[in-house]
N, C-alpha and C positions, 0 to 999 in steps of 0.2 A: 508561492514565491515567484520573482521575475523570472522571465526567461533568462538562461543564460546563454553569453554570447559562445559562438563556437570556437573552441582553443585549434588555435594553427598549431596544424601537426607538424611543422619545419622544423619543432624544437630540437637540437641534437640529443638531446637524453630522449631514446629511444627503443625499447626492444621487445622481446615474446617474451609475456609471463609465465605461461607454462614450459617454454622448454627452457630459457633461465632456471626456474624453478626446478624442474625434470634432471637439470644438467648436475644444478651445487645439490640435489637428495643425492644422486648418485655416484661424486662424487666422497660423500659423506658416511657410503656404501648400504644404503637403504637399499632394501628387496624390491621390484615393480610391486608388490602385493599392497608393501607401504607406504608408497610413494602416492597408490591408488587412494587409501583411506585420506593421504592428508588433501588430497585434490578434491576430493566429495566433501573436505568441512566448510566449505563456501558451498553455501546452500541459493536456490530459487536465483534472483535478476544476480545475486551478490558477485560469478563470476565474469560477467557480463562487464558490471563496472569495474571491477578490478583490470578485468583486461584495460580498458578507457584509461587508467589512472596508469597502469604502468605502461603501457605504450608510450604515453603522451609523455614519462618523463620518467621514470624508476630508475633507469639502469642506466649506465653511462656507456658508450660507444667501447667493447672488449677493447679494442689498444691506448683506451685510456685507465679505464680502471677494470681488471678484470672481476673484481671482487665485490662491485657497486660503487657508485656515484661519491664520492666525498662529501662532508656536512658541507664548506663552502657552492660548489655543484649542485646542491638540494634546496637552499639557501634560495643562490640563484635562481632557481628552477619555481619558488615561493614567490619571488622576485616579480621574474615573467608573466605567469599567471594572475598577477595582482595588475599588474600592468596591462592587462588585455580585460580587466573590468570585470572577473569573478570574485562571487562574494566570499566572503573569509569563509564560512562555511563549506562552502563549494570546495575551495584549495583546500582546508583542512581533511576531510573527507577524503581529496585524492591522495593528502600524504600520510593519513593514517592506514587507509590501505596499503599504500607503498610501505609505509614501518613493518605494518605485520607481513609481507615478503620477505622485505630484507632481513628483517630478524631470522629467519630462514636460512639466510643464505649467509649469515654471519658478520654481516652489516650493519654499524649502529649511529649511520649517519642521520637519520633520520629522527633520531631521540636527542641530538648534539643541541644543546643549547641555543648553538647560534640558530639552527632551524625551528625550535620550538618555538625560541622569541618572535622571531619572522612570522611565525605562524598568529602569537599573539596579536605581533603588532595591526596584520590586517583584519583581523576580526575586529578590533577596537578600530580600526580606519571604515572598516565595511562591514558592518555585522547585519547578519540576514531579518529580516524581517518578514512579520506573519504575509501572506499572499492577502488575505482575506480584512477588511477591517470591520465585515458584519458579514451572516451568514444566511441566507434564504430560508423563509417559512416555509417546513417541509406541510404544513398542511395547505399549503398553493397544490403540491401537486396530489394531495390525499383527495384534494376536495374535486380535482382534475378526473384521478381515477376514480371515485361515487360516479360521477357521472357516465363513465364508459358503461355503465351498467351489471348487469347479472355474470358471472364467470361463463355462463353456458351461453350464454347470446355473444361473446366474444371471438373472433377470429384468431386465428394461431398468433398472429403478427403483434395482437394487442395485449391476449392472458400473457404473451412471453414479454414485454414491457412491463406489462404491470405487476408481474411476481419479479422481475429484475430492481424495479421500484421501490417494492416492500420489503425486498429481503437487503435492499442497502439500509433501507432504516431499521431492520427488525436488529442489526447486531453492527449498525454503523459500518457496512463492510465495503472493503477496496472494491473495485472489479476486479479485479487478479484473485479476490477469494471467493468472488460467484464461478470464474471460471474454475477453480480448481474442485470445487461439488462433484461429489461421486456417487450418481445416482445408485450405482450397484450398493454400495455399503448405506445411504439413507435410508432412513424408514418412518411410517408415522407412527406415535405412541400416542398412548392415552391425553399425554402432557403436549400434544402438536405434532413435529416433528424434526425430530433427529438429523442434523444434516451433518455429513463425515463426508471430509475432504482427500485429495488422493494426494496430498503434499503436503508436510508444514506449511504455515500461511508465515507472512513475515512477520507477525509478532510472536508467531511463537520463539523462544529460547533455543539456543543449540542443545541438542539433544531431545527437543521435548517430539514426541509424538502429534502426527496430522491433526490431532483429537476433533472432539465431536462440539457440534453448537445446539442446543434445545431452541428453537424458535417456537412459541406457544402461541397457540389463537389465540382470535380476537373476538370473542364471545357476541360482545355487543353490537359488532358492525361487520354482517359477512363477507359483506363488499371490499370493506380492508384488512380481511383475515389472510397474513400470507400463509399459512398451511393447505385452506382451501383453494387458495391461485396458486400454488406447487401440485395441489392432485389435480388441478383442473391442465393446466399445462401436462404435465405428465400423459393423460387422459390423450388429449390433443395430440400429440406427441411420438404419443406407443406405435403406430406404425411403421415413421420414418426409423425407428433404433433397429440395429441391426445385433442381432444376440452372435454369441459364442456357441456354435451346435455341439463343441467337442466337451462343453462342459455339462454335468448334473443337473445346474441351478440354470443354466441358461444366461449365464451373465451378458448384459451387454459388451459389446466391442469397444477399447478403449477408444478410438474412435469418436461411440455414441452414447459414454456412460455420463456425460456432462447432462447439467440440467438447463442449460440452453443451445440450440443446435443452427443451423444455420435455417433460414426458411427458403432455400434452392437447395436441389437436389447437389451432392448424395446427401444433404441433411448433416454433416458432420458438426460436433460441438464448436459452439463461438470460444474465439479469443479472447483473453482479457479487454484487448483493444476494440473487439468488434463489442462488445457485452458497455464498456465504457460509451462507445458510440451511440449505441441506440438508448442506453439511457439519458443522455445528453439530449437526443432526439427527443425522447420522452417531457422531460424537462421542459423544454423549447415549448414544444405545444399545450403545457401548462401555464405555461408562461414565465419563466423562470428566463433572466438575461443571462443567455449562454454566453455571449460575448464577456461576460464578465467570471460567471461561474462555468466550471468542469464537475464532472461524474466524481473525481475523488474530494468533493466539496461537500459533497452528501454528507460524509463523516464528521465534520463541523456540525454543520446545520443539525444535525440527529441528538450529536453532543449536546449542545446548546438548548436545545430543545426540550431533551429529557430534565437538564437540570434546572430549568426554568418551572417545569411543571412539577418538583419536588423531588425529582430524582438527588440523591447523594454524588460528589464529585466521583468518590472509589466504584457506584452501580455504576454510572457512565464511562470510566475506565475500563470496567471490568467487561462491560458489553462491548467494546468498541477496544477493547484486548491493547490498552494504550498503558506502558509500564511506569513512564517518566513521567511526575505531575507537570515537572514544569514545562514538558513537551507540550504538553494535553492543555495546561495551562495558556501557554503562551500563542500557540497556533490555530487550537480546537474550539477553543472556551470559551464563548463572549456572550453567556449568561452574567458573568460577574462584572456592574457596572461599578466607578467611582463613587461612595457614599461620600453626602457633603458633613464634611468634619466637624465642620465648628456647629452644625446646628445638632449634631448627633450627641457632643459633648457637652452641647448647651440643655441638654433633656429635649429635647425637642423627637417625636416621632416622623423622621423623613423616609418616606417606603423608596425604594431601589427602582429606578429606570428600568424597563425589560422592552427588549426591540421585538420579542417573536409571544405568540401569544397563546394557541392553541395547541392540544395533545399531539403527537407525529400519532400512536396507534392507541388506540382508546384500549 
């Protein structure tokens, strides 16, 4: 989706989420113990934006309203934000975080009609639209990596692209869930191998466990088997990780239990942001127009890809852990072309346009 433009922070509805928050639990006479629990149910980037969203406008200045914002005030506040050129989406987003706080704090300005209408009205004025209106042939850069050669004639710099490459298309994944890989709990099994995360990833559900993803070779083509460029990397790898002496098993150090590390010393695991980067980099020298596409486009492209070559809608969700169809549909999907109507109803056999054409992993 577009960039969006930055919201001036001069707005007077401003304040701290957590000790607003800190302040009405305890006034309500919540223990620290539980105040604790309810602070850890906003998981991964989710306090991050929250703090964005209630800074920028939640709470109203204490000698106005000590209790939250008024529905007119929130209203307002829908108002402003619309007016500096966010998309419905966008504002929506910050005031339904804002609801689930103020619901908290015993505030139900945010559910008031007048503000949900507002809310309506800009999405139907400015409703967000896909980023993407076609999605890159992920076999531009499969047929990239064929040529980098054997996993063993590879430099650290390349097998660690090229397993960052494969394992975005082996389960359609963010960079924030290659970085969250933990190589102490991975393992290979007979079926590939096992990759266990040390965090929920963000499509898991509240409550659900970090759980495990099976990525299975690629029998027919070694060169684009991501199990063998994860042991080939690893291989590579084993010197720079630094273990835990104090443990039995020898665990690695969080630190260096990540399955991409920096390539300068001390070697410490990449970043979501640095893992995004160098695949982008990667991209680029495929040939892929980065000026147009980003790393978290892979997930498209992969989508599309699968269902093109006869993948089911629900397999492609299911791999790419996408819950909403019309999310998956509307952003991800651009396997499904327009059929032309009248010659379909006329008996007429008309096959379906397809823009990508080859398998992403044989």
């Amino acid at each position: 989706m577009p960039r969006q433009p930055e919201v001036d922070q001069s707005h007077p509805l401003e304040s701290s989420r957590i000790s607003d928050l800190r302040n009405a639990l305890q006034r309500q006479g919540l223990t620290v113990d539980a105040q604790r629990l309810i602070e850890a149910s906003w998981r991964g980037e989710t306090p991050g934006k929250y703090d964005a969203a209630w800074n920028r406008g939640s709470s109203t200045a204490k000698r106005r309203a000590p209790k939250g914002p008024t529905a007119a005030q929130l209203t307002n506040y829908v108002g402003w934000l619309a007016k500096r050129g966010l998309q419905g989406k966008t504002i929506a987003n910050y005031i339904n975080s804002i609801a689930s706080l103020l619901s908290l704090l015993g505030c139900d300005a945010a559910t008031d009609q007048l503000c949900r209408r507002a809310l309506r009205g800009v999405c139907q004025m400015r409703p967000s639209k896909p980023k993407y209106a076609e999605f890159w042939d992920p076999k531009v850069v499969c047929d990239y990596l064929e040529k980098l050669g054997d996993n063993a004639q590879l430099s650290v710099e390349d097998i660690q692209d090229k397993t960052n490459a494969l394992l975005h298309f082996a389960f359609a994944a963010r960079s924030a869930d290659l970085a969250l890989i933990d190589v102490n709990k991975s393992a290979f099994v007979d079926g590939g191998i096992r990759i266990a995360f040390a965090a929920a990833r963000k499509q898991n559900r509240p409550g659900d466990r970090a759980g495990d993803f099976l990525v299975p070779p690629v029998t027919g083509n070694r060169l684009l088997c991501p199990v063998a460029a994860v042991r080939a990397l690893l291989e590579a790898t084993a010197e720079w990780r630094q273990r835990d002496l104090t443990t039995a098993d020898l665990a690695y150090l969080p630190d260096w239990n990540g399955l991409f590390l920096g390539l300068n010393k001390p070697h410490r695991k990449l970043s979501k942001d640095s893992i995004a980067r160098r695949f982008v980099g990667l991209m680029q020298r495929a040939g892929i127009d980065t000026d147009v596409y980003g790393a978290h486009s892979a997930r498209g492209a992969t989508a599309t890809k699968l269902i093109l070559q006869g993948a089911t809608v629900d397999e492609a969700m299911r791999i790419g852990g996408w819950s909403s169809v019309q999310v998956f549909r509307e952003f991800y999907n651009r396997a499904v072309q327009p059929l032309n109507a009248v010659a379909t109803v006329a008996g007429q056999r008309v096959p379906r346009p397809q823009r990508l054409g080859a398998v992403v992993l044989a």
